[in-house]
N, C-alpha and C positions, 0 to 999 in steps of 0.2 A: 554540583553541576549534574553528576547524575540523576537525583531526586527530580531536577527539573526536566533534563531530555523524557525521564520515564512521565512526567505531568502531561510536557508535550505531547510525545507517543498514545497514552489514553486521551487526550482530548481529541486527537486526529480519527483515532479507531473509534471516536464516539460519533465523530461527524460522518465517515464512513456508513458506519450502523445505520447511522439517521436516517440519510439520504446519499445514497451512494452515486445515483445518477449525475451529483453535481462534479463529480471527479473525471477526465478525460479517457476516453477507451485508448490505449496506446497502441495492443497488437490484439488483435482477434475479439474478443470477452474481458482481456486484461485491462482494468485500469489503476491508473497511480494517483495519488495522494501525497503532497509534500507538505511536509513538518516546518514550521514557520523557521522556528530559532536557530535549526540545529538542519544540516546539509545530508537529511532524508529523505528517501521515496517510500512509500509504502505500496507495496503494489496488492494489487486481490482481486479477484473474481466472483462473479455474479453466479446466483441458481437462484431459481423462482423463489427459493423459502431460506438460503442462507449467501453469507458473504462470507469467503473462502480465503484468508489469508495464505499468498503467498510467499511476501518476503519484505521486510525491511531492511533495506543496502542502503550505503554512505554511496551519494550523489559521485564521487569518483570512482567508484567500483566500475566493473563494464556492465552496462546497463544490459547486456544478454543475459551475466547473471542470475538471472529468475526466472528465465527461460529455460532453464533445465529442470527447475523445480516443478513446472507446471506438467502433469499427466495430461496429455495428449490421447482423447477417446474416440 
């Protein structure tokens, strides 16, 4: 089962890469990505030239969570 959350997890971070605008801005710059099989959020951030992972949480975490992680400029 793990071999598979981690298939899932790179397929999601590929489609991220891809096209990241198709994902929902949630708070500010932030947006999320949910993993089909397995009760993930991927969350990450936009810059002109990269995509900035912030954090992958299990959907019952408190969704502030990743809000600390994010550097505030």
């Amino acid at each position: 089962m793990g071999d598979e959350f981690l298939d899932e997890l790179d397929s999601i971070l590929r489609r991220v890469i891809t096209d990241p605008l198709q994902f929902p801005k949630i708070k500010n710059q932030i947006r999320r990505a949910l993993l089909r099989r397995f009760p993930y959020s991927v969350y990450f951030g936009l810059t002109r030239e990269t995509v900035e992972l912030v954090a992958v949480l299990h959907q019952r975490r408190d969704p502030r969570t990743w809000e600390r992680r994010v550097i505030v400029e």
